[in-house]
N, C-alpha and C positions, 0 to 999 in steps of 0.2 A: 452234433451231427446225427446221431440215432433218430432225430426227431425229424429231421429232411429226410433219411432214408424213407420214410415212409410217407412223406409228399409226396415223391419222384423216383427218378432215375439213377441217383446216388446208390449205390449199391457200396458194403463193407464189403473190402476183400479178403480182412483175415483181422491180423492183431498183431502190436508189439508191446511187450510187458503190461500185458491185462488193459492195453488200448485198445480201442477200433482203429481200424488201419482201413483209408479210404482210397481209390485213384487220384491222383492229382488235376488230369483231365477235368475228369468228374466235378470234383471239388468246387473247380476254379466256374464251372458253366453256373454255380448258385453264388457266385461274389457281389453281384449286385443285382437281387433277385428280391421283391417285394416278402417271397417266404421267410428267406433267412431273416430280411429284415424284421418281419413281428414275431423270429423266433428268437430274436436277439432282445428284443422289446418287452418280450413276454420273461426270460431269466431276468431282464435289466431290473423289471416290477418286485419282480420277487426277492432277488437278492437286498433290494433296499428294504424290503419287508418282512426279511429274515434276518437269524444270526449262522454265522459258523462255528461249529462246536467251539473252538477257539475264542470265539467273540462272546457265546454264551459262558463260559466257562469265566471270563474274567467280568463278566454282566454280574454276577451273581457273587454278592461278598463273604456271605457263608462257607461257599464252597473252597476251600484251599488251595484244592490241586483239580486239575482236569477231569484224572478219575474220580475226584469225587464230586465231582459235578455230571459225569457223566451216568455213576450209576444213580444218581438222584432223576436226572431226566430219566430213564431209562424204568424207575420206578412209578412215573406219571404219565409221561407217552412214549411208548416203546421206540417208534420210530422216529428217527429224522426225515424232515419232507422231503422236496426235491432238491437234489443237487448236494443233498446230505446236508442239509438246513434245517432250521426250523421258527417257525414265525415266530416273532417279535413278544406277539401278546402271550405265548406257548410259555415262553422264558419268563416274563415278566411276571404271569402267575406263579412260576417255579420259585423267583426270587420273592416274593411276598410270601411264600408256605411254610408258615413259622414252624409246623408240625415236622415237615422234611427237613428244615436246617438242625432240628432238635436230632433228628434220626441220622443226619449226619456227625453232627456232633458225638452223639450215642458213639458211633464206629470206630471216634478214633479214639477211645477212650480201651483200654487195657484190664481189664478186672487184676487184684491185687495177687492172687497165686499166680496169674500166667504173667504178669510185670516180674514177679519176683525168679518162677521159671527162666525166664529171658535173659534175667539177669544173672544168673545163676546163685542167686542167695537165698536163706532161707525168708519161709515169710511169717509171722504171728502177726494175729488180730486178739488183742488181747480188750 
């Protein structure tokens, strides 16, 4: 909707839980409007053209968990595109960067004093 507001006459009137909150009126006069329609057309392209963190996170076999998918991208391109996406090819090179699954790897790996800290026993390296 943010993107009609600024075709037209759509105007936000406020928010309910971190929403835009628009008239109904309003709303309704863009229902079968040429705008909406290549605004609808233009997300329709992109979401086939993207993943959602969600989607990328299980794209990617290395990564175990979400977070750790998430601070891997976050280490390659800071941002998610629109819609809090990110293109297809963006992931695909993430999943091919043998260097960043190694670094993931690295993370979840524990050094032997702070395993033994944790656990609360003693540790030699003898």
């Amino acid at each position: 909707m943010s993107v009609l507001t600024g075709l037209g006459p759509l105007r936000r009137l406020g928010g309910f839980e971190g929403h835009p909150a628009y008239g109904a009126p309003e709303a309704g006069q863009w229902a079968d409007t040429d705008a909406l329609a290549a605004v609808v057309a233009e997300r329709t392209v992109w979401i086939e053209a993207s993943f959602s963190t969600a989607q990328e996170a299980e794209t990617i076999p290395w990564a175990e968990t979400e977070t750790e998918f998430r601070w891997a991208a976050e280490q390659r391109e800071p941002a998610s595109g629109r819609l809090r996406r990110r293109a297809k090819p963006a992931t695909e090179a993430l999943e091919a960067d043998a260097e960043m699954a190694e670094q993931v790897e690295g993370r979840r790996r524990i050094p032997g004093e702070r395993a033994a800290d944790h656990l609360d026993i003693s540790y030699r390296c003898d």
